[in-house]
C-alpha positions, 0 to 999 in steps of 0.5 A: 906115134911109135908104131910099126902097123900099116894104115891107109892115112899117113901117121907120125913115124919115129924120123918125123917124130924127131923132125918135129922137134917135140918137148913137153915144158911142164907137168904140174900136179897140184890139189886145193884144200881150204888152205889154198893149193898144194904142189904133188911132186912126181917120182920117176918109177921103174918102167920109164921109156922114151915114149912112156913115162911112168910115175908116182904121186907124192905130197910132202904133206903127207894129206892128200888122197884121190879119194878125198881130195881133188887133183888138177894137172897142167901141161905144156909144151911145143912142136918146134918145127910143125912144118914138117907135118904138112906136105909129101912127106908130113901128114897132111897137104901143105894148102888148107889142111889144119891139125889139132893137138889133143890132150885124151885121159883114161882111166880103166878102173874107174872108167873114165874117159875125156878129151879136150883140145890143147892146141892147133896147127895150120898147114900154113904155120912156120913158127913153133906151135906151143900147146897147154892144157889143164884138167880137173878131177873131183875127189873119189874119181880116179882109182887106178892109173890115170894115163895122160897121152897127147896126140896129133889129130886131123882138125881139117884134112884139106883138098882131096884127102879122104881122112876123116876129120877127129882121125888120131894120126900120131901119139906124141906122148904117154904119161902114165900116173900111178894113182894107187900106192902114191906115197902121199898118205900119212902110214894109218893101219886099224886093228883090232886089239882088245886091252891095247891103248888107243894107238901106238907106232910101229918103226923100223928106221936104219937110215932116214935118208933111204927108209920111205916114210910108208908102212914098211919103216913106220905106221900109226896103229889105231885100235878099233876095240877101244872106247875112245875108238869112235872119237876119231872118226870125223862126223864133219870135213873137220878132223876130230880133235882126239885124232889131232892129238894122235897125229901130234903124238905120234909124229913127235915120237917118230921124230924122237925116234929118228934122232935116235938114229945115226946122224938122224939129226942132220938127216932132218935139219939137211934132206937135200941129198937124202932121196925123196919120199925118204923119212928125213925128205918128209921130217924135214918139210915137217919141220920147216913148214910147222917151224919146229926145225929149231927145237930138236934138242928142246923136246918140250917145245918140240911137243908143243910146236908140232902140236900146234902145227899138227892143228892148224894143217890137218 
């Protein structure tokens, strides 16, 4: 707990904190789907700190969405040294005293908050404490930004100690998840145009291996005014198949239109160095999970193989 306000119970200042020797192991971000889970990779965001960490959400299948999809989270980590917590100078007496590791999430727009037990430390213990958790949000729950912050808490607070049992006597860490905005959603705009087709794409691509694949470098229009407009929509889970047929499109063309590009080509057969959620990062894991990366140069058979991965993915 970073803080500089004065308590009546001990709290786990910056020079305990670093005794401690606390590291988070793993975060992992994943969503289920009827074809099994799906791994979220997460964008360090501007904000960043050695206390807080901020970041973005982004699925290379450019399918998932909190408001349709579900998210499930997993974290581990260890305190290397829980001794330090108990005695004069811990938090805690060192004989008959116990302190809980939590895991606590909030998430202000959606009003929603939970806790649950990831962890134990006994005043006894002298090997590293390890911790784990996961959680489960369904679909249509999270909204905002969900912030995730571990903590100390007083489990059983021994022998002549007044502090209340469940007392929050340290953070160990805030991570903070941006939910709007994640750069997971395939760029889709509905508009209203009246003798306009049923759809088109707008692009403004100068180097794929820095232009995001967001709205700003490229999106899908879907006209409203059209008769065929209602097709798309789905009347199911499944999607429609029109709507399969816009997306095969107009990924195909986008395609095309990067291989226009300087470079383009090699941008969407090698991304590793260009940066994520860039227009080559997202093509290329197209490409290589829809094995179509072998036909750039075959347009033909490139419109067929997207096609039928489009069909089979969404």
């Amino acid at each position: 707990m970073r803080s500089t306000d004065i308590f009546r119970y001990p709290v786990l200042t910056e020079d305990l904190f670093r005794r401690i020797g606390y590291t988070l192991d793993t975060m992992e971000f994943s969503y289920t789907d009827r074809y099994g889970q799906h791994s979220l990779t997460e964008e360090s965001l501007q904000g960043s700190s050695a206390t807080v960490t901020r970041i973005q959400l982004n699925d290379e299948r450019q399918i998932w969405h909190p408001d349709t999809d579900t998210l499930d989270v997993e974290i581990s980590g260890e305190i290397e040294s829980p001794m330090f917590l108990f005695g004069k100078k811990g938090l805690l007496p060192s004989e008959g005293s116990r302190l809980g590791i939590g895991l606590i999430w909030t998430d202000q727009k959606s009003r929603i908050r939970g806790s649950q037990t990831i962890g134990s430390i006994a005043s006894d213990r002298s090997e590293n404490a390890e911790f784990r958790a996961r959680i489960h949000f369904d679909p249509g729950v999270l909204r905002g930004i969900l912030l995730l912050r571990i903590v100390l808490y007083v489990d059983l607070p021994g022998r002549n100690n007044e502090t209340r049992k469940g007392t929050v006597v340290g953070v160990l860490d805030d991570i903070l998840v941006v939910i709007e905005g994640s750069g997971s959603v395939f760029p889709v705009a509905e508009v209203d145009a009246p003798g306009m087709p049923l759809w088109w794409i707008q692009t403004l691509i100068e180097d794929p291996n820095t232009d995001r694949f967001d709205e700003e470098h490229f999106i899908l229009n879907l006209n409203r005014a059209h008769c065929l407009y209602p097709e798309l929509k789905a009347a199911s889970g499944e999607q429609p198949p029109l709507l399969k047929e816009v997306l095969g499109s107009s990924i195909f063309t986008l395609v095309q239109q990067v291989l226009r590009c300087e470079g383009g080509r090699e941008a969407i057969r090698n991304a590793e160095d260009a940066e994520a959620g860039s227009m080559a990062k997202i093509l290329n894991y197209m490409a290589v999970t829809g094995k179509w990366l072998d036909y750039l140069d075959q347009p033909e058979k490139l419109s067929r193989e997207i096609h039928n991965w489009v069909e089979k993915e969404f």
